[in-house]
C-alpha positions in Angstrom: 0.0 0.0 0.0 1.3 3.3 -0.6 0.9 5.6 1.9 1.4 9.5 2.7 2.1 10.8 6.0 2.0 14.7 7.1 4.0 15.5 9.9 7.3 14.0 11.7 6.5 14.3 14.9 7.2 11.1 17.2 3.2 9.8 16.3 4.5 10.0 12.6 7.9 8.9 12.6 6.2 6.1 14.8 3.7 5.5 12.1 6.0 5.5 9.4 8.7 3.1 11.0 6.0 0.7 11.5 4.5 0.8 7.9 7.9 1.2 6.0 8.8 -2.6 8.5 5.5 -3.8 7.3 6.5 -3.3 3.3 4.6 -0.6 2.6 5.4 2.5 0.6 5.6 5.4 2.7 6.6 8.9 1.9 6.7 11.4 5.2 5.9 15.1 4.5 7.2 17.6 7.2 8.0 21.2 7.0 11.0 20.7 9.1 14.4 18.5 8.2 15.3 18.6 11.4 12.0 16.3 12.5 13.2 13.5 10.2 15.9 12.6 12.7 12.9 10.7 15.0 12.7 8.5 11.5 14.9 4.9 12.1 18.2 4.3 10.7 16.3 0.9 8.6 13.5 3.3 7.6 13.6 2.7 3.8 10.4 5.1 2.9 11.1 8.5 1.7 11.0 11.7 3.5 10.6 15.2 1.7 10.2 19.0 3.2 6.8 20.5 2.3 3.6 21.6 3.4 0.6 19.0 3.3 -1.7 21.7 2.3 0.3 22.9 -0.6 -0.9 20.6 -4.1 2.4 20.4 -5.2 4.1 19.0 -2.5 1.6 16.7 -2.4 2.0 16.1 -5.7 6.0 15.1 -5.1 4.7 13.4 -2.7 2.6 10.9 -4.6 -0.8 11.9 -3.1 -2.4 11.4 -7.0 -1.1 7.5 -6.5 -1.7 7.1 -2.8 -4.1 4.7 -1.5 -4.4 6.2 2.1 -3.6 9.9 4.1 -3.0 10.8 7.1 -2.5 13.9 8.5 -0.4 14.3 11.7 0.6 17.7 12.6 0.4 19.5 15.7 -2.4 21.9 14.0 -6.2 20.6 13.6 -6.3 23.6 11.2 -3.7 22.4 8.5 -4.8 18.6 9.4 -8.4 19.1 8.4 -7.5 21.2 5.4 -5.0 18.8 4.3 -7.3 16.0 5.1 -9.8 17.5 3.0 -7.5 18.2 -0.1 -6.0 14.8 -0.1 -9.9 13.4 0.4 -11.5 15.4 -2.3 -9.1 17.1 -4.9 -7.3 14.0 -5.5 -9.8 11.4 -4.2 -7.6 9.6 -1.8 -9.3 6.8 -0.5 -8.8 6.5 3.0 -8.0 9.6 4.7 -7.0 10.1 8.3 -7.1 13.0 10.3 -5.9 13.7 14.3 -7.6 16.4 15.6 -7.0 17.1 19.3 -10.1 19.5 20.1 -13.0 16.8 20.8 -15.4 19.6 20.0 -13.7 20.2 16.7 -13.1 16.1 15.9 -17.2 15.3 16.1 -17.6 18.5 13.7 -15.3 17.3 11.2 -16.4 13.3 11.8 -20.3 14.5 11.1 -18.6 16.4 7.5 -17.4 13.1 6.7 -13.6 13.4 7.8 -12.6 10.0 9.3 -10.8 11.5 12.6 -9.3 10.9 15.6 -8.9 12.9 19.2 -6.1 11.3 21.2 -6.9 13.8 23.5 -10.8 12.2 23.8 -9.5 8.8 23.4 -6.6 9.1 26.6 -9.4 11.3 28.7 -11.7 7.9 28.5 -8.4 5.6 29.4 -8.0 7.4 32.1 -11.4 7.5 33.2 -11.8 3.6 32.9 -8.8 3.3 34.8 -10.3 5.6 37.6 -13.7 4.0 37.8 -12.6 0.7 37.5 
């Protein structure tokens, strides 16, 4: 499967590590070199500088051949803008989105995004944990 990942934070470079191990193609868009240093020494994907909201990087990044998105950065804004581009302009088809306002994530979720909250998700960990 190939697969495009915005942002090289340690969720992404995670992501990507276990993806590339797995044999899939995996090209990691970041706006900062520096972040690709959290990316393995055996990671075998390919990592390029851009902006995820920006067509053309998108473009070098093979978003036109990609079968799934997912968009990682520390901003809901540019995740569910980049979400959206990959989802509609070049009809990715399955697109990921983390968006840490809960408020924000059921929004997005009832305009069709396919998101996550981690910040919703740990808050009911922890309360299971408490309760139980």
């Amino acid at each position: 499967m190939k697969i495009v990942i915005m942002g090289c934070g340690r969720v992404g470079a995670q992501l990507s590590a276990l993806l590339d191990a797995n044999g899939h193609n995996v090209t990691i868009l970041d706006t900062d070199a520096y972040s690709f240093r959290r990316l393995p020494p055996s990671f075998n994907g390919k990592a390029l500088i851009g902006n995820g909201i920006n067509e053309d990087a998108l473009k070098r990044a093979g978003i036109s051949e990609a079968d799934a998105f997912v968009a990682l950065t520390q901003g809901d804004n540019r995740n569910v803008m980049a979400a959206q581009i990959a989802k509609h302009i070049f009809n990715v088809p399955k697109v990921v989105c983390r968006i840490y306002d809960p408020l924000r994530q059921e929004l997005y979720t009832t305009l069709g995004l396919e998101t996550f909250s981690p910040t919703a998700i740990f808050a009911q960990i922890l309360k299971k944990d408490l309760e139980s």
